[in-house]
N, C-alpha and C positions, 0 to 999 in steps of 0.2 A: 836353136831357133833364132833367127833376126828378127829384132822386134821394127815393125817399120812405124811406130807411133811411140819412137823412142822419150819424146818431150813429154809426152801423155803419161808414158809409165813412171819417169821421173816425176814427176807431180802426184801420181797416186802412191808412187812407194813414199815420200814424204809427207803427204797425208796418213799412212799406215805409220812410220816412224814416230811423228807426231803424238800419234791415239795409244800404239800399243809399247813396251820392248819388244825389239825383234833383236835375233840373233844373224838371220840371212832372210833374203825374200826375191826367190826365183820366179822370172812369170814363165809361162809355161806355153800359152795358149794367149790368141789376141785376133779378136773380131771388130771391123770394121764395117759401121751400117754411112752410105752418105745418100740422103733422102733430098728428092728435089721440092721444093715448097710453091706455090702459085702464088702468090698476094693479088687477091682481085681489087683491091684498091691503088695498088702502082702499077695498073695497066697492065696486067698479067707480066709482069717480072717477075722471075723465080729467083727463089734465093736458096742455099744449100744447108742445111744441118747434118751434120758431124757428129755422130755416135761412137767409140771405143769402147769395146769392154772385152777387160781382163782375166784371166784365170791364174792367179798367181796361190804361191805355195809361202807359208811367211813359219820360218821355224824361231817358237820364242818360249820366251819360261816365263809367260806374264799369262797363262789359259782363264779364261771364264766364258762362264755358258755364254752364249749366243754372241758371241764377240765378233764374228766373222761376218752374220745381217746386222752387228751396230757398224762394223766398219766400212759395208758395202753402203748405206745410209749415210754415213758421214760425206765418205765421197762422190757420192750424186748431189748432196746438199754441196759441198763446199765447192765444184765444180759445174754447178748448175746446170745436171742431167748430161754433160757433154762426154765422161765416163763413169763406168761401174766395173765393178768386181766380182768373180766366182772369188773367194776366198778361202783357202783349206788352210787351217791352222794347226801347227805338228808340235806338241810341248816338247822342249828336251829338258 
C-alpha cells in the first residue's frame, strides 16, 4: 500500500516509538476526511481541516492492557486531533 500522507505516518510512528518499544510498525490502512469550514465572521471564508487516520500494526515486547486506546489518546493530543489511530498490537 502507498501511504499518500507519508509525513503524517512519520509523525505518528514517532509518537508510537516514543510511548512504546516497538520491534516493527506496518500501517496497513489510511483514511483521509478534508472538511470545508464557513467562518461567518470572515465573510463567509472557508477554511479546510485535515483529518488522517491510521490503522497500523506495531509488533513489540513491551504488551499492557489498553495500551493501544493510551496510544491512540496520546496522538490526537500531541497532534491536536489532526491524526488518530486503529492500533493492533502483536507481543513477540
Amino acid at each position: 500500500m502507498k501511504v499518500i500522507d507519508s509525513a503524517g505516518l512519520q509523525i505518528v510512528s514517532k509518537i508510537i516509538k516514543e510511548s512504546i518499544s516497538t520491534k516493527k510498525i506496518h500501517c496497513f490502512l489510511e483514511r483521509r476526511e478534508i472538511k470545508n469550514i464557513k467562518n461567518p465572521s470572515s465573510h463567509d471564508m472557508e477554511s479546510y481541516a485535515e483529518h488522517t487516520h491510521f490503522h497500523i500494526l506495531v509488533l513489540t515486547d513491551e504488551y499492557t492492557a489498553h495500551a493501544a486506546t493510551k496510544l491512540n489518546t496520546i496522538i490526537k493530543t500531541k497532534t491536536k486531533g489532526r491524526y488518530s489511530a486503529t492500533i493492533l498490537l502483536y507481543p513477540i
